[in-house]
TILUMPA-107287 format. One record per residue (C-alpha): residue in three letters; x, y, z; residue number from 1. Coordinates in steps of 0.25 Angstrom, whole numbers, plus 2048, in hexadecimal, padded with zeros to 3 digits. Layout:
BEGIN
Ala:X:Y:Z:NUM;
...
# end
This chain:
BEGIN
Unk:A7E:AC6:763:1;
Unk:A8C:ACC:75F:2;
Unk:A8D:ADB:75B:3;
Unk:A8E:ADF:74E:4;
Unk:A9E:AE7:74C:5;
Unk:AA2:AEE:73F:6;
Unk:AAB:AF9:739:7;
Unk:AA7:B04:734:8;
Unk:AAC:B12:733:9;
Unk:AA8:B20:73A:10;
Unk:AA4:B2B:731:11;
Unk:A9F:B33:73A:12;
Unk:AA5:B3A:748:13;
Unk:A9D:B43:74D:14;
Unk:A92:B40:756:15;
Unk:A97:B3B:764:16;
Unk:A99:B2E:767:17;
Unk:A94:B2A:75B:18;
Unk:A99:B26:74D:19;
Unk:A94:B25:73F:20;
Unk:A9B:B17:73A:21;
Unk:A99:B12:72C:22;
Unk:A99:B02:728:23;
Unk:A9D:B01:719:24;
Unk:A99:AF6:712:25;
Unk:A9A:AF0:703:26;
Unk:A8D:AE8:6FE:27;
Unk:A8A:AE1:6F1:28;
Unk:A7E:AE6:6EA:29;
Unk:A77:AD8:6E9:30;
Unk:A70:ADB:6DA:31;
Unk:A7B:AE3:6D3:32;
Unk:A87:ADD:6DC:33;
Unk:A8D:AED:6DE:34;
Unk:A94:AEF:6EB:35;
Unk:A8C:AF9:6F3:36;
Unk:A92:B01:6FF:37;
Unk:A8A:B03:70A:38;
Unk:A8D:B0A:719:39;
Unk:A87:B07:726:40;
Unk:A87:B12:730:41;
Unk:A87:B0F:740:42;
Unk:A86:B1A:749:43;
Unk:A91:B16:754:44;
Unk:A95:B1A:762:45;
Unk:AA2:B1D:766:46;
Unk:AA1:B20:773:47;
Unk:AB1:B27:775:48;
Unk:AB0:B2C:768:49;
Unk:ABD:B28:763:50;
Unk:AB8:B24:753:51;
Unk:ABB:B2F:749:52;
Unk:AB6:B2F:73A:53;
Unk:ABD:B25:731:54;
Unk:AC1:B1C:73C:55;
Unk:ABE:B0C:738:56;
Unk:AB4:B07:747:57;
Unk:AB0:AFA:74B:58;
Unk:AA0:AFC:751:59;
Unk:A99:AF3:757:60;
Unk:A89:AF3:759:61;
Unk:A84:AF7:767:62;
Unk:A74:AFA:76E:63;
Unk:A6E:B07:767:64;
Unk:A77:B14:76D:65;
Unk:A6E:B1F:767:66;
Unk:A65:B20:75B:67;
Unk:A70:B1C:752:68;
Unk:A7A:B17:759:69;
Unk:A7A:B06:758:70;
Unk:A89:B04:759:71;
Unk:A96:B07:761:72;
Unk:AA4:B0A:75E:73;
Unk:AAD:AFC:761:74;
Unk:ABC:B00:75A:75;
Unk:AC3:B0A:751:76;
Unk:AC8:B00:747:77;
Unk:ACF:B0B:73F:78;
Unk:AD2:B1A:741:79;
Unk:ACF:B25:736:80;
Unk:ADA:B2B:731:81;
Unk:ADD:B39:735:82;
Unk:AE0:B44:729:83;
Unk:AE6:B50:72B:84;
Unk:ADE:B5A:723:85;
Unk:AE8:B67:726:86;
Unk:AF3:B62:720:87;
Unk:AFD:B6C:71B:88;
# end
């Protein structure tokens, strides 16, 4: 059975070898036809630690890693961009 990739991106740094990714997605309510948005958040492994928050990644599933850990880092599809913030 093929393993399940999406894209998703990281909110969260700050553990080691781990990241917080987010899924959005849009859904139709199916009685009042309003578009909901919902997040799924994966608990990921990044074992060089080379993601940062606001990058776009590509996961893939994988065995159990940890308690909440049920997916790896495959590719950075996109990096966050960097502000300055002491810009004078």
């Amino acid at each position: 059975m093929p393993k399940m990739k999406v894209v998703g991106v990281v909110k969260s740094d700050k553990m080691q070898k781990t990241r917080r990714v987010e899924i959005p997605r849009i859904t139709k309510h199916p009685k009042y036809g309003k578009f909901v948005r919902s997040r799924t958040v994966c608990y990921v492994h990044d074992e060089e630690n080379k993601s940062v928050v606001g990058d776009v990644v590509e996961i893939e599933e994988c065995r159990p890693l940890s308690k909440m850990k049920r997916w790896k880092l495959i590719d950075i599809v996109r990096k966050a961009k960097v502000i300055e913030e002491n810009q004078e």
